[in-house]
Every structure is written in structure tokens, then in C-alpha cells.
MMTF fields as JSON, N, C-alpha, C and O atoms, coordinates in Angstrom:
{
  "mmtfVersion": "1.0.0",
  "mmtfProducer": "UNKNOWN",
  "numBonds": 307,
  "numAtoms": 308,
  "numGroups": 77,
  "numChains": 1,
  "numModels": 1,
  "chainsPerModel": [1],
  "groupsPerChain": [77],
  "chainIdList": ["A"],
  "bondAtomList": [4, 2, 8, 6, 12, 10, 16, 14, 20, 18, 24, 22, 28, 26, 32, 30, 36, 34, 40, 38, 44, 42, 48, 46, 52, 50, 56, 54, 60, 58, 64, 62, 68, 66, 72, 70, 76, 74, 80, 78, 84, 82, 88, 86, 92, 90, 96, 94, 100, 98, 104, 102, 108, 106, 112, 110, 116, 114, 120, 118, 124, 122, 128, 126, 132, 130, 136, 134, 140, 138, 144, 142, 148, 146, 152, 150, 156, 154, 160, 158, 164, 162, 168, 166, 172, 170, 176, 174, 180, 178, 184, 182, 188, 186, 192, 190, 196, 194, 200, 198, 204, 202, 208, 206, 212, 210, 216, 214, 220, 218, 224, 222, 228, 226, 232, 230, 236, 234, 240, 238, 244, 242, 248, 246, 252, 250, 256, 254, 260, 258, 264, 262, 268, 266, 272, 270, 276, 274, 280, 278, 284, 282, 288, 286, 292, 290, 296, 294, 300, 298, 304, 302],
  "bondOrderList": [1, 1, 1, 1, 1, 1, 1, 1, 1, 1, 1, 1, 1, 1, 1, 1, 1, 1, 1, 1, 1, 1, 1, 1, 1, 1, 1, 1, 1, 1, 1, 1, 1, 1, 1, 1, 1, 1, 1, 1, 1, 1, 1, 1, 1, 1, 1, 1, 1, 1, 1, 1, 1, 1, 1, 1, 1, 1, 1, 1, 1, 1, 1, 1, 1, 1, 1, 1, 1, 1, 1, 1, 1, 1, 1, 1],
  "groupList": [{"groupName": "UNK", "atomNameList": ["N", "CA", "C", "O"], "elementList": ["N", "C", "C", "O"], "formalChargeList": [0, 0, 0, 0], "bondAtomList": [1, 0, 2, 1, 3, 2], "bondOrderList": [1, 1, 2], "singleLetterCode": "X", "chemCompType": "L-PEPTIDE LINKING"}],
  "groupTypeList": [0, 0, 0, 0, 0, 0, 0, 0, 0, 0, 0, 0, 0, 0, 0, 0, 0, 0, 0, 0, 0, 0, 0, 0, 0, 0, 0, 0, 0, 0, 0, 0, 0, 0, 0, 0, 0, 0, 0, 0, 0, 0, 0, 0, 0, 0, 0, 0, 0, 0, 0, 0, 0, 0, 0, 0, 0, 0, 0, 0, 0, 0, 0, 0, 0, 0, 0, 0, 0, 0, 0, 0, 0, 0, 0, 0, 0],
  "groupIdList": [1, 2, 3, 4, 5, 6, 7, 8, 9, 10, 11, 12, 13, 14, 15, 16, 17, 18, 19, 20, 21, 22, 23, 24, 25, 26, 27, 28, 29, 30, 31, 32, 33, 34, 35, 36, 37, 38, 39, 40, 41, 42, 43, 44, 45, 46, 47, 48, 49, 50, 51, 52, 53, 54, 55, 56, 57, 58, 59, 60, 61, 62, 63, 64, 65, 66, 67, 68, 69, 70, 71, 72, 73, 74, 75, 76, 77],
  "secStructList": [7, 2, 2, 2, 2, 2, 2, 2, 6, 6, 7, 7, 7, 7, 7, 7, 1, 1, 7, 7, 6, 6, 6, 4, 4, 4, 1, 7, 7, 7, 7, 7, 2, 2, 2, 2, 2, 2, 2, 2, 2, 2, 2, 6, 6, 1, 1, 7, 7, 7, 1, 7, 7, 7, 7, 1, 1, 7, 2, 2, 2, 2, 6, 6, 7, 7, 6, 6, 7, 4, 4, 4, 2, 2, 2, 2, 7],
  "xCoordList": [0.821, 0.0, 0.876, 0.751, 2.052, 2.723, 3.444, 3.712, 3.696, 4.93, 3.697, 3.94, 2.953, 1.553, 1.271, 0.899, 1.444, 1.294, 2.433, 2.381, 3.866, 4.326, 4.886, 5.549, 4.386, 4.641, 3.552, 3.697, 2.653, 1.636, 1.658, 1.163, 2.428, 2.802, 4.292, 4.811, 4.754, 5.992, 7.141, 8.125, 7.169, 8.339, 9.447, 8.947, 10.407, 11.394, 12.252, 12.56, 12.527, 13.12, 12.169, 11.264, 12.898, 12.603, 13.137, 12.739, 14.543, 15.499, 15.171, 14.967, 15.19, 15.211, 15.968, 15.714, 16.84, 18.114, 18.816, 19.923, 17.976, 18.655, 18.018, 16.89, 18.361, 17.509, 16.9, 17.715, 15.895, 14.711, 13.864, 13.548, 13.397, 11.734, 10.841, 9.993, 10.448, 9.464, 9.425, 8.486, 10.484, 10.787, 10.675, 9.731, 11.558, 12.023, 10.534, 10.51, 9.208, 8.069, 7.582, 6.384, 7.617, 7.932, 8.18, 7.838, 9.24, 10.011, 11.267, 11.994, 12.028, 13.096, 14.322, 14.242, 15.182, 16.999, 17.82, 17.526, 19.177, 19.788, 20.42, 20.584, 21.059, 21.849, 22.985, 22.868, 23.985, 25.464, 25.03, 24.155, 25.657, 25.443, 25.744, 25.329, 26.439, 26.614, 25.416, 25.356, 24.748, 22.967, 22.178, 21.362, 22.55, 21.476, 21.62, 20.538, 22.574, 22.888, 22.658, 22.54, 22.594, 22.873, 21.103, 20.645, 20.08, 19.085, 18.269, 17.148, 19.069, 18.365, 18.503, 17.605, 19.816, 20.114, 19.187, 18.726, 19.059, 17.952, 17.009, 16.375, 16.182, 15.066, 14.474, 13.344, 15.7, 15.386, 14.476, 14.707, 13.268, 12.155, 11.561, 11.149, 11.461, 10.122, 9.139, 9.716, 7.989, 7.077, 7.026, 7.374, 6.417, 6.187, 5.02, 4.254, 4.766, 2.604, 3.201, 3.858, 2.789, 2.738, 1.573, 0.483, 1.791, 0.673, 0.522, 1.381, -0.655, -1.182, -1.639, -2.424, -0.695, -1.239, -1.802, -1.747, -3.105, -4.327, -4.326, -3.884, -4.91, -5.003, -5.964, -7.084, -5.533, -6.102, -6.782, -7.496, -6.664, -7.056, -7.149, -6.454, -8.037, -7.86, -7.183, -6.074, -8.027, -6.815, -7.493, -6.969, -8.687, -9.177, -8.406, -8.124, -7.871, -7.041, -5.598, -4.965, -5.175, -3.522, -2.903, -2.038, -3.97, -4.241, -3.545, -2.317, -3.951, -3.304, -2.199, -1.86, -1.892, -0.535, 0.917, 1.376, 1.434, 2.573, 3.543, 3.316, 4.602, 5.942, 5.742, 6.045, 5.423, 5.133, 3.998, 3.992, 2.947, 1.724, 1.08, 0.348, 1.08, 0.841, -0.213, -1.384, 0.255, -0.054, -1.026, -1.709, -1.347, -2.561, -3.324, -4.265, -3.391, -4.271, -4.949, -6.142, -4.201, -4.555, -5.495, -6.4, -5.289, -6.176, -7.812, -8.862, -7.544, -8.768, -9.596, -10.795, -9.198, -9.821, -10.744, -11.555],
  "yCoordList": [-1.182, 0.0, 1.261, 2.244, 0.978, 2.277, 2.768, 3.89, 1.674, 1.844, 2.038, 1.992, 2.16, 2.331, 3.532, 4.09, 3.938, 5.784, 6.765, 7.992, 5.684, 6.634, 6.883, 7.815, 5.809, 6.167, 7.329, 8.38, 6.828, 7.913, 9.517, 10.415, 9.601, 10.961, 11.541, 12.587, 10.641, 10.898, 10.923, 11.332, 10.414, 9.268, 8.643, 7.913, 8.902, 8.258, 6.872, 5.971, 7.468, 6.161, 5.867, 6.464, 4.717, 4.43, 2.771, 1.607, 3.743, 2.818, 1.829, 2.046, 0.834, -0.332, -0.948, -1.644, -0.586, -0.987, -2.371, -2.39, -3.638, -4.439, -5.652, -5.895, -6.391, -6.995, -8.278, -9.095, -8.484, -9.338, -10.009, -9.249, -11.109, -11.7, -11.321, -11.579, -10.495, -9.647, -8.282, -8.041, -7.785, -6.243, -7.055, -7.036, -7.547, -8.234, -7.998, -7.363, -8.222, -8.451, -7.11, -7.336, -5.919, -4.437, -3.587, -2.406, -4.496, -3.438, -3.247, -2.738, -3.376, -2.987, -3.986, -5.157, -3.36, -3.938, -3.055, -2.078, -3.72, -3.186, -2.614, -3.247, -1.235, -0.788, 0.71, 1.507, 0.363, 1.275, 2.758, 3.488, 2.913, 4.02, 5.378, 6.506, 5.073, 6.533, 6.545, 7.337, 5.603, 5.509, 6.162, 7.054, 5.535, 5.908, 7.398, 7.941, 8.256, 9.419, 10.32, 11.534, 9.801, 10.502, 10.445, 11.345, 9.409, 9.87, 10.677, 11.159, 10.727, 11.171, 12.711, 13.549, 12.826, 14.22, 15.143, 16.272, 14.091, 14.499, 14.59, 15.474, 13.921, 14.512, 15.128, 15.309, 15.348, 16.541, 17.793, 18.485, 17.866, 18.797, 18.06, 18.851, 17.089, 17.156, 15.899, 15.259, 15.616, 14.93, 15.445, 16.589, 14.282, 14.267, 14.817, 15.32, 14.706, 15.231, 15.803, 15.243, 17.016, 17.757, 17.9, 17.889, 18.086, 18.058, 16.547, 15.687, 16.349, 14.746, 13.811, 14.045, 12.588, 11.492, 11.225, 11.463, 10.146, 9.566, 8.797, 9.238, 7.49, 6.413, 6.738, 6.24, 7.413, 7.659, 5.888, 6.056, 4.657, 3.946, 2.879, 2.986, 1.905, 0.593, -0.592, -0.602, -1.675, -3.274, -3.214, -3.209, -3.17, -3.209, -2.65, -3.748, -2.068, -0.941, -1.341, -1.543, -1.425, -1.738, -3.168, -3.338, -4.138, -5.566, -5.383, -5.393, -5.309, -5.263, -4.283, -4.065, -3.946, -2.734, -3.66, -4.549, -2.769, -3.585, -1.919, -1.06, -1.878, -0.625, 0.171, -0.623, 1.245, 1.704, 1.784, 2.303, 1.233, 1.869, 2.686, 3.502, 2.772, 3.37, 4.606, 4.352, 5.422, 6.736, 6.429, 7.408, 5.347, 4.714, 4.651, 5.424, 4.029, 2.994, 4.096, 4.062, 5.028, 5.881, 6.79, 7.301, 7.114, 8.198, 7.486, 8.096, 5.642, 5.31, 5.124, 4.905, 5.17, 4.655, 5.955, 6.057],
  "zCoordList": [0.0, 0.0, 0.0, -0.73, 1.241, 0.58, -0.414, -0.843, -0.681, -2.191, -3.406, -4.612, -3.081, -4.168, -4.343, -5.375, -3.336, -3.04, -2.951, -3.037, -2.687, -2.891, -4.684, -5.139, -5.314, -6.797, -7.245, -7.869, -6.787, -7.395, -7.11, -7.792, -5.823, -5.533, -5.892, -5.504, -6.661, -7.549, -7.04, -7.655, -5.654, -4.997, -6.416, -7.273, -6.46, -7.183, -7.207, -7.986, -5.213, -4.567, -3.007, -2.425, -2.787, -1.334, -0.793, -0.84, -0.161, -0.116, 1.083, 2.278, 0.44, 1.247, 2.193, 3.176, 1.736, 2.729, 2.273, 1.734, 2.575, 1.81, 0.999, 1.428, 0.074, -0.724, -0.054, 0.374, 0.051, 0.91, -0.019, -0.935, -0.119, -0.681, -0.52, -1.374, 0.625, 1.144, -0.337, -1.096, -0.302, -1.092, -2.578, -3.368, -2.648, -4.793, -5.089, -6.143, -4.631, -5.774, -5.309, -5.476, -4.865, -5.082, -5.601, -5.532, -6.575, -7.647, -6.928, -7.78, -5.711, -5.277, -5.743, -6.114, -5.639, -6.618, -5.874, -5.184, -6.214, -5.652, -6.438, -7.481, -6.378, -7.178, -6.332, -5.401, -7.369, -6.38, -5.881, -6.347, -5.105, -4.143, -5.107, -4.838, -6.116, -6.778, -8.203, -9.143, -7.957, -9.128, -8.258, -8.489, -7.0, -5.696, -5.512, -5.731, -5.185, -5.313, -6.512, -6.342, -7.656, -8.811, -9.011, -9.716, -8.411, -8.846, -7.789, -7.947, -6.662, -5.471, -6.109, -6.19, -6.513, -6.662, -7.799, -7.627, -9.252, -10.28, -9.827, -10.403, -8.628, -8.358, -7.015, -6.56, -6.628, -5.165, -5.756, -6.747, -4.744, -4.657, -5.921, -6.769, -6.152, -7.609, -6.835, -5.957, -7.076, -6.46, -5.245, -4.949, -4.213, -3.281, -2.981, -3.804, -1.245, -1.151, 0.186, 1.063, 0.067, 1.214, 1.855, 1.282, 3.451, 4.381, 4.864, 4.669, 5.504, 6.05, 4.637, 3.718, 4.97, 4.0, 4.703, 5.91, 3.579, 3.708, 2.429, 1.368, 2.624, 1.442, 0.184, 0.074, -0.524, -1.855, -2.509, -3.497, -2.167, -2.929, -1.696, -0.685, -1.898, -1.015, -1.546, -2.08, -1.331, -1.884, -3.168, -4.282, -2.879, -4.491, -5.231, -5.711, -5.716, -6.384, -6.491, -7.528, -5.233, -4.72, -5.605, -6.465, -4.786, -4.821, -6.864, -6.949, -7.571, -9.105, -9.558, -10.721, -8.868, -8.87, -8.843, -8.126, -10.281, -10.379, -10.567, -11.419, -9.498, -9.94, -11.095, -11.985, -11.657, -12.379, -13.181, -14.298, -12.578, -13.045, -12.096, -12.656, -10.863, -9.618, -10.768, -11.05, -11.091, -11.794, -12.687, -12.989, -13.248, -14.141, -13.275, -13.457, -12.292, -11.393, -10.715, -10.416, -10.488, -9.522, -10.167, -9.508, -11.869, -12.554, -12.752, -12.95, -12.591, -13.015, -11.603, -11.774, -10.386, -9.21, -9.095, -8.174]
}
């Protein structure tokens, strides 16, 4: 649910820390600290939701969400 929202609010990253079975069907990988930096840095101040989150969508919705459609799913709910 959160990694659902935070694509849709234009979240870039959201580091995991380390690679798990839990995370892999997420969309999360691992990749070097200077990708990790270099994209943190391209997108400092862009997305994000200011003020109080609140669940824009339930499972119905979530439940078929695959990494990068977040922003579809979200225009049709």
C-alpha cells in the first residue's frame, strides 16, 4: 500500500536498505550508491505530497498494482 502511493505521488526512490523476498516483488533492486545518489540528486524537490497522508485507494485498487503503473491505477480509481 505504501509503495503504491508513494509512486503515485511521484516518490522516485525508497530505499530499502537491503535486498529481501518480502521487497524483490515491489520493484526494489539493488543498485550502487553513486545511481542511488545521482538519482536522489535528479530529483530533489520534484514529487512528493505535502501536508497529512491519507489512502487515496484501497486493496481493491492496490491488490493489481505492479511498480510503475501506480499513476494509471490511480487516474482510473
Amino acid at each position: 500500500m505504501l509503495n503504491w502511493h508513494l509512486e503515485k505521488w511521484g516518490y522516485v526512490l525508497n530505499d530499502g536498505k537491503w535486498e529481501t523476498p518480502t521487497i524483490l516483488p515491489m520493484g526494489f533492486g539493488m543498485i550502487p550508491r553513486s545511481t542511488f545518489l545521482r538519482i536522489l540528486g535528479e530529483n530533489a524537490g520534484e514529487g512528493g505530497k505535502s501536508g497529512r497522508w491519507t489512502v487515496e485507494a484501497g486493496p481493491e485498487v492496490v491488490a493489481d498494482w505492479r511498480p510503475g503503473h501506480a499513476a494509471r491505477a490511480g487516474k482510473a480509481a
